[in-house]
C-alpha positions as CSV (number, residue, x, y, z in Angstrom):
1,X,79.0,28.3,-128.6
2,X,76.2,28.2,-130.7
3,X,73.2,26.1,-130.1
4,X,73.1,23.3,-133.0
5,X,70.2,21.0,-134.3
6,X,71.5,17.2,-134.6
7,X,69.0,14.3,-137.0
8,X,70.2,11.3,-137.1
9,X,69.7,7.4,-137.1
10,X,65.7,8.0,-136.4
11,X,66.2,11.0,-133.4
12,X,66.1,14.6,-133.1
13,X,68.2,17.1,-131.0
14,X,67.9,20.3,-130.8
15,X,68.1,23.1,-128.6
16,X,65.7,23.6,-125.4
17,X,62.7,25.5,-125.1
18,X,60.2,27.3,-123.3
19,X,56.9,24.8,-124.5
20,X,59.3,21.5,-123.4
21,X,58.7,22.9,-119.9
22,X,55.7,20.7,-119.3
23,X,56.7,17.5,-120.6
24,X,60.1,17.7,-119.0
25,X,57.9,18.3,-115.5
26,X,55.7,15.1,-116.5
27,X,58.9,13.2,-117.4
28,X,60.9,14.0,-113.9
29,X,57.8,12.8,-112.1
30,X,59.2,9.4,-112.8
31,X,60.8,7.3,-110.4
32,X,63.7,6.3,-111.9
33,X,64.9,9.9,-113.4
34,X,64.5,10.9,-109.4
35,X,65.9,7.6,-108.5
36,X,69.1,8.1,-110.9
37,X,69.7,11.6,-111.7
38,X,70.4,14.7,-109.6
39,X,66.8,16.3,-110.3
40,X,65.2,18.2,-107.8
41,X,63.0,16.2,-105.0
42,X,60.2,17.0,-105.8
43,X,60.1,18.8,-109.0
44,X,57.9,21.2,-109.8
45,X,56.6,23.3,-113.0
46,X,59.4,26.1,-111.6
47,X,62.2,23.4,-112.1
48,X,61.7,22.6,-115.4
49,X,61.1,25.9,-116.5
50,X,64.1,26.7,-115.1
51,X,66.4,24.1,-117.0
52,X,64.7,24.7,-120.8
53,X,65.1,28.3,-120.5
54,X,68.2,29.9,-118.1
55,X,70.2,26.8,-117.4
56,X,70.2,25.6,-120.7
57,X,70.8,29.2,-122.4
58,X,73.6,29.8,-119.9
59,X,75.5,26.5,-120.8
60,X,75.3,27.3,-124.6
61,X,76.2,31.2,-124.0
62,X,79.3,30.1,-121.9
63,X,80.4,27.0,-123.8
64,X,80.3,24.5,-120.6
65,X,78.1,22.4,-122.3
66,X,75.5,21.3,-124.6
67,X,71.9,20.3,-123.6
68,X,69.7,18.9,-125.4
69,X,65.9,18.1,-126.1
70,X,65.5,14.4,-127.7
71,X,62.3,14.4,-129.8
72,X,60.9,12.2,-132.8
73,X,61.7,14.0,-136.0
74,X,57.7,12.7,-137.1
75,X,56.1,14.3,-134.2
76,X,58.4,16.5,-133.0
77,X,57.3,14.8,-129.3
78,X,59.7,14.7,-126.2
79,X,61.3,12.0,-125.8
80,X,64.1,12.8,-123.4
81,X,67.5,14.5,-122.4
82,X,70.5,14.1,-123.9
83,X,73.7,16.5,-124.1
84,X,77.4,16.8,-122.6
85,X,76.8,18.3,-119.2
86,X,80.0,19.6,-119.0
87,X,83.0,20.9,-122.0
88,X,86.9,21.1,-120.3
89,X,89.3,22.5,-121.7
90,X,91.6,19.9,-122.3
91,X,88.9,18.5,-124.7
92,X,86.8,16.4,-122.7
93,X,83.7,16.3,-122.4
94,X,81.2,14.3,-120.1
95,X,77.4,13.0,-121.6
96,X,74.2,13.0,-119.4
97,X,71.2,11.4,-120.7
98,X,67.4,10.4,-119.6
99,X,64.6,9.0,-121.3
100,X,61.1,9.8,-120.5
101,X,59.3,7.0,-119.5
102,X,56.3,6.8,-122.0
103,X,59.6,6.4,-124.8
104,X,61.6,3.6,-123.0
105,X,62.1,0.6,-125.0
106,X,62.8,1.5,-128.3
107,X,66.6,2.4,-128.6
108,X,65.9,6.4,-128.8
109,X,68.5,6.9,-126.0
110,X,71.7,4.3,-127.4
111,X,70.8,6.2,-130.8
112,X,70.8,9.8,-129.4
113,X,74.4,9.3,-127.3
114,X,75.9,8.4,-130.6
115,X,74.3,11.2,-132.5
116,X,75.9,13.5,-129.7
117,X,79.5,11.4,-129.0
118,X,79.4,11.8,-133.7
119,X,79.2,15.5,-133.3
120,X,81.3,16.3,-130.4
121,X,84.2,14.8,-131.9
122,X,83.5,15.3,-135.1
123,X,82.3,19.3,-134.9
124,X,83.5,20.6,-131.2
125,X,86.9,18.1,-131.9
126,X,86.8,16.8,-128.6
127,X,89.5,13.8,-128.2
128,X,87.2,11.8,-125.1
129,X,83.9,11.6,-124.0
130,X,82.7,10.5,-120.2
131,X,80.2,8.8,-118.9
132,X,79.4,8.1,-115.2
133,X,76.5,6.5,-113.3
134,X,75.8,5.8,-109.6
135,X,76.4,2.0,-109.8
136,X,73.1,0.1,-109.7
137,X,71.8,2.2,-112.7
138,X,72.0,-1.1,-115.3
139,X,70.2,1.1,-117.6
140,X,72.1,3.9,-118.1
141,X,75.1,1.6,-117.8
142,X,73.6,-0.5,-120.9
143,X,73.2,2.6,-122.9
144,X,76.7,3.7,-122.9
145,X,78.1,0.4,-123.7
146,X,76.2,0.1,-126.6
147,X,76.8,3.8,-127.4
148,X,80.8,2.3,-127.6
149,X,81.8,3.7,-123.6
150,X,84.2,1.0,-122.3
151,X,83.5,1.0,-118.4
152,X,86.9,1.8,-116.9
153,X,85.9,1.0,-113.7
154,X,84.5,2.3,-110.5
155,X,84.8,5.2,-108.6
156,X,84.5,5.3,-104.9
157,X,81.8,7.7,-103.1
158,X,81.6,9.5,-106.7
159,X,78.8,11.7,-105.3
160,X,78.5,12.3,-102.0
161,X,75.4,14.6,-102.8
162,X,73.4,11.5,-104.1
163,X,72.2,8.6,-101.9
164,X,74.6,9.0,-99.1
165,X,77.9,8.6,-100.5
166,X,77.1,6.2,-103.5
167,X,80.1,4.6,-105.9
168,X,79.8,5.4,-109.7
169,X,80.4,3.5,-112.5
170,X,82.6,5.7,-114.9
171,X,83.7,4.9,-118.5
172,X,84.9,6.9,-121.2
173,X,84.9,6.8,-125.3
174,X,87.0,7.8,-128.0
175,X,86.7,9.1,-131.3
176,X,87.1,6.0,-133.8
177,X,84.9,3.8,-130.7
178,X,81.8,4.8,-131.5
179,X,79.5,2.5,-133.5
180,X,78.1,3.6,-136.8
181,X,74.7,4.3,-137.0
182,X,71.9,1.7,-137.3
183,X,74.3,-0.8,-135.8
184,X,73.5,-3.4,-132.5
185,X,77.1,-2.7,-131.4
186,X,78.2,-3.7,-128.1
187,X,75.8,-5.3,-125.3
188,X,73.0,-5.5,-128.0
189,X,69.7,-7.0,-127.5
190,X,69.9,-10.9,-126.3
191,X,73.1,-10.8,-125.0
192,X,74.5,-11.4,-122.2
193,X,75.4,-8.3,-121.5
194,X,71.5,-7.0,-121.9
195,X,70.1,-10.1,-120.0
196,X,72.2,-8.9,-117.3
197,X,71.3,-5.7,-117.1
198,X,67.5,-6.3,-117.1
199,X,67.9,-9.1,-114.3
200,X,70.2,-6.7,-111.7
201,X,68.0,-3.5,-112.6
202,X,65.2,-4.6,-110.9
203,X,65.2,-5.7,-107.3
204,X,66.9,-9.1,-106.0
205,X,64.1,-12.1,-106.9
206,X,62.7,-14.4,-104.6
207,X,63.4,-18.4,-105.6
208,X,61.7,-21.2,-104.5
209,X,62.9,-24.8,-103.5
210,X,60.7,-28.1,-102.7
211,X,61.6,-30.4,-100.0
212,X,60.6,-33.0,-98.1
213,X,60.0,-30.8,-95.5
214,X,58.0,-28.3,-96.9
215,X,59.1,-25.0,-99.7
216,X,61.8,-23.2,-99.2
217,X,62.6,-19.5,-100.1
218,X,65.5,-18.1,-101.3
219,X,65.2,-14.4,-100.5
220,X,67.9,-11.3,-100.0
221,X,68.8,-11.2,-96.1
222,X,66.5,-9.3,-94.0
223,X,67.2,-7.8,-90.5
224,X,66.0,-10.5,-88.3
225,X,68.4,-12.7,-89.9
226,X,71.1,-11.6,-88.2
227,X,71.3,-12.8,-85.2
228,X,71.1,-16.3,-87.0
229,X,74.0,-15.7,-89.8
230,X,76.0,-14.3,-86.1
231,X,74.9,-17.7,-84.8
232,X,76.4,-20.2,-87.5
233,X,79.5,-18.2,-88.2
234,X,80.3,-19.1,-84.2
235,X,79.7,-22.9,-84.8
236,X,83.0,-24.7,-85.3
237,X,82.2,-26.5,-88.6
238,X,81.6,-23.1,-90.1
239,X,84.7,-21.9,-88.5
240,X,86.9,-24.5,-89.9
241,X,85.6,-25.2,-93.4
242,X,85.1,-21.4,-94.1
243,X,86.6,-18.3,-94.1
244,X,84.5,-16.4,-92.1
245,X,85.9,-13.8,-89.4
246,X,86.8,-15.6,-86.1
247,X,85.6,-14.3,-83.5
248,X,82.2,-13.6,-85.8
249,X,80.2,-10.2,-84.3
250,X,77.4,-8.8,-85.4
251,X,79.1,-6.4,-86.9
252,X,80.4,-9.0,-89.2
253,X,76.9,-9.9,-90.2
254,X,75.7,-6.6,-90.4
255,X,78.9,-6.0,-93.1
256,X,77.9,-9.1,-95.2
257,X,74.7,-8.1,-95.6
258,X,75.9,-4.8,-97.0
259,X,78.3,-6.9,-99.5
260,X,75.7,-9.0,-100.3
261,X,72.9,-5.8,-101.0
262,X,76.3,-3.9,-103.2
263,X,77.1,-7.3,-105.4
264,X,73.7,-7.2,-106.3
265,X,73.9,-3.5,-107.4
266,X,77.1,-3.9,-109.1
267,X,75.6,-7.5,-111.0
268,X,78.6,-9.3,-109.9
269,X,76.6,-11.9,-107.6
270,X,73.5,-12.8,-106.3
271,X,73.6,-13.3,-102.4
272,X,70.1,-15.4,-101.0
273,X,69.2,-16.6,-97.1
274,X,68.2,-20.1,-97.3
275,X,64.9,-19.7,-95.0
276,X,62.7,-22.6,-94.0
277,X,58.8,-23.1,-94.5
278,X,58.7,-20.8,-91.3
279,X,60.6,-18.4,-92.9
280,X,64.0,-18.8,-90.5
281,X,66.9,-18.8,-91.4
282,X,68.6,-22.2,-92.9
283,X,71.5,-21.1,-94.4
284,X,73.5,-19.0,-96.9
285,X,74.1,-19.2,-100.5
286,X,76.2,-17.0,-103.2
287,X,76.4,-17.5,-106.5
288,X,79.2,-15.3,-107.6
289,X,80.0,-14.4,-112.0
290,X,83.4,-14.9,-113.0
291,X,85.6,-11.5,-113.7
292,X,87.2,-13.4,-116.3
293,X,84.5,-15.5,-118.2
294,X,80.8,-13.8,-118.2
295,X,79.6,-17.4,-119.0
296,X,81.1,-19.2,-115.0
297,X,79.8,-18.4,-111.8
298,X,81.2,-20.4,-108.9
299,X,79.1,-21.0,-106.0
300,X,79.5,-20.2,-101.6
301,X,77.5,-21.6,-99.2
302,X,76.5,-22.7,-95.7
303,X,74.2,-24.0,-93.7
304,X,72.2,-22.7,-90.1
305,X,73.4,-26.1,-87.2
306,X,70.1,-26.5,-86.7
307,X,68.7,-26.9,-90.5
308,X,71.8,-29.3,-91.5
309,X,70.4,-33.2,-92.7
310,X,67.4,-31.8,-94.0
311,X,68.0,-31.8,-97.6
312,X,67.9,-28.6,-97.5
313,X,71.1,-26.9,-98.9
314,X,70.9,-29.2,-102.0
315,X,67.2,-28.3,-103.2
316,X,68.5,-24.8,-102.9
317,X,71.6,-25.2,-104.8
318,X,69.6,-27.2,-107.5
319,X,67.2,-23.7,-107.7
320,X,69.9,-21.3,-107.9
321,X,71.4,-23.0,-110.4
322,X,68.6,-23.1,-112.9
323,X,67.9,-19.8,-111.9
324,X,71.5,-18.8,-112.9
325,X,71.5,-21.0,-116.4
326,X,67.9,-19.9,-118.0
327,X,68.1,-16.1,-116.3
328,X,71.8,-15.0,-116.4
329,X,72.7,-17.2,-119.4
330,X,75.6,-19.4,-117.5
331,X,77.1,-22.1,-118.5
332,X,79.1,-23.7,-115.9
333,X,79.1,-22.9,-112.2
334,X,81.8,-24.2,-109.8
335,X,82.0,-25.3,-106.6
336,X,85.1,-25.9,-104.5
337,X,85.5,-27.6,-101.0
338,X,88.7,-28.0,-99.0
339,X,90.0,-31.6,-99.0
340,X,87.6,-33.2,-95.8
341,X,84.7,-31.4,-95.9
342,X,82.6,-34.0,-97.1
343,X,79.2,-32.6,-96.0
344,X,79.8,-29.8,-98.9
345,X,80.9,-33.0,-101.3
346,X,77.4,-34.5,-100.4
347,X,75.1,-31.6,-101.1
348,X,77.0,-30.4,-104.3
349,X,76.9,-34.3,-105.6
350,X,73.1,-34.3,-104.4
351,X,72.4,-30.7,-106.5
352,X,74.3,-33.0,-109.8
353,X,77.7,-31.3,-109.4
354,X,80.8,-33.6,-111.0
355,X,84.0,-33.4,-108.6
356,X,86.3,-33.2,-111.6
357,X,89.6,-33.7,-108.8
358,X,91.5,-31.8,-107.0
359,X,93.5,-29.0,-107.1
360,X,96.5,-29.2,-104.8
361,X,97.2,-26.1,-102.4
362,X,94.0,-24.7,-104.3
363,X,93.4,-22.2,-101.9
364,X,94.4,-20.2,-99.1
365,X,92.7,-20.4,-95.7
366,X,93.6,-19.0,-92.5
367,X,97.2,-18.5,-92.9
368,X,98.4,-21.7,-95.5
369,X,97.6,-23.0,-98.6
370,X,95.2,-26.4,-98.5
371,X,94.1,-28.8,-101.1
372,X,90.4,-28.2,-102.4
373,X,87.8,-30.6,-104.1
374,X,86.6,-29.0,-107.4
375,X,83.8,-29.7,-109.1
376,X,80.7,-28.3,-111.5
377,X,77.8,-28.1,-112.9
378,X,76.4,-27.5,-116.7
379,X,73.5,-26.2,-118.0
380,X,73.0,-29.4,-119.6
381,X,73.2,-30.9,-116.3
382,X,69.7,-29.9,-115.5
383,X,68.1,-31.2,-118.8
């Protein structure tokens, strides 16, 4: 296959070479290309020389894919990687892409992947394109949907060479999907979609609550909480308003700690400790996004025996909402209590929820169907 030279909508690619080496070796210095891609660790001078000349000359010669150098048409600077990384023969091929870090910002990736998706379908005839990232990489993820990839889903230890057995986001396109040039398309900037990304790309925040008894942190969950979260899964009030394992081991913290560290990956939830002035533990608190409405979250909490009366679980609700109206862009959270447990009706009344009734056999819960309290709040709610 024949190298080729691709200008469009503001981008070059073209064909590696032997002077890229050095600004490919600056670029792969940087965190996130070592973080998300399967670079070398380190990577040296040798490595990039490596890919611009034989790896990238052997692809071509062979036809098992098509790498790429992204540079500005002006300039003729590197701006990053783009290219299908691999050609079958059924006519699928799958799309790899980084972006130099000095270049981030400015669209040049989104408008290279639909330069390439154009001409793989349109020249080469291919009938799909892939995409896959390990899941967590929100920025990769947001380039492909607004290159037109529908995310199909998620595939289970996608790469056992990378991170220890790490799930991947996959998601493919087709020929009439991809958006024309110069367009927003999908996910665009100041959507929800974007807003997302750039909030669950970056590590889990840190929110803060006032009380009367001092300021409250909401933080991911840390090692020493453990033995805490083991210690109010035991109590009975947690055992019969909640659905947490009975008998409760460590084991069982240790596991929701690792749920609570993947749904922030994956930007399906945000998991926080509740933890006191002294920094102990106080409680829990999920706020978890809707499958079916990107706009509702519904809320999951409880509270440590020994924090409960303090006004505590309220303040923090209050927080986490605001947090999840003006960050994430939601519009209603939910919360939902079995019928009876009126010390979750109290703090969701006291954070402004509404009960708006009940919802008869609403849920299931150890082994039959109960009645649950529903209520919510609005972003309006807040002021």
């Amino acid at each position: 296959m024949e190298p080729v030279e691709i200008i469009e909508d503001g981008v070059l690619l073209r064909p590696w070479r032997e002077a890229d080496a050095e600004a490919v070796h600056r670029a792969c210095q940087d965190p996130d290309i070592q973080r998300w891609t399967t670079v070398p660790r380190p990577y040296r001078p040798e490595h990039a020389l490596g890919f611009v000349t034989e790896m990238s000359r052997k692809a071509w010669a062979e036809g098992s894919g098509a790498p790429l150098a992204v540079c500005d048409p002006g300039t003729g600077d590197l701006l990053g990687a783009n290219g299908l990384v691999s050609i079958d023969r059924d006519g699928t091929g799958e799309i790899g892409y980084w972006t130099a870090p000095w270049a981030r910002g400015r669209g040049v990736m989104v408008r290279a992947t639909r330069a390439v998706a154009r001409w793989s379908f349109d020249t080469l005839g291919l009938r799909r394109l892939l995409w896959h990232a390990e899941v967590g990489n929100h920025a990769s993820r947001l380039v492909a949907l607004r290159a037109g990839f529908r995310v199909d889903g998620r595939l289970r230890l996608a790469d056992p060479a990378l991170h220890g057995n790490a799930d991947a986001w996959v998601g493919s396109l087709l020929p009439s999907e991809v958006p024309a040039a110069g367009s927003t398309g999908p996910a665009g900037p100041g959507t929800v979609a974007a807003r997302r990304a750039a909030v669950f790309g970056r590590p889990q925040p840190v929110l803060f609550a006032t009380t009367g008894a001092g300021e409250l942190r909401l933080r991911p969950m840390e090692e020493h909480d453990l033995d805490a979260v083991v210690q109010t899964c035991r109590d009975p009030d947690t055992i019969r308003w909640t659905t947490v394992p009975d008998p409760y081991e460590r084991a069982d913290a240790q596991g929701y700690q690792t749920h609570s560290r993947d749904a922030w990956a994956r930007g399906d939830a945000a998991c926080f400790v509740i933890a006191d002035p002294d920094d102990r533990y106080a409680g829990s608190l999920d706020l978890r996004l809707s499958p079916a409405d990107a706009l509702v979250a519904d809320v999951g909490f409880m509270t440590a025996p020994a924090a409960r009366g303090r006004g505590y679980l309220p303040a923090a609700l209050v927080a986490l909402s605001a947090w999840g109206f003006s960050t994430l862009g939601l519009a209603r959270i939910e919360w939902k209590a079995n019928v009876g447990n009126t010390a979750s009706r109290r703090a969701a009344e006291k954070a402004g929820f509404l009960i708006e009734g009940t919802a008869r056999g609403g849920v299931q819960h150890r082994g039959e169907r109960v009645d649950t309290w529903v209520g919510a709040l609005l972003a309006k709610d807040l002021g």
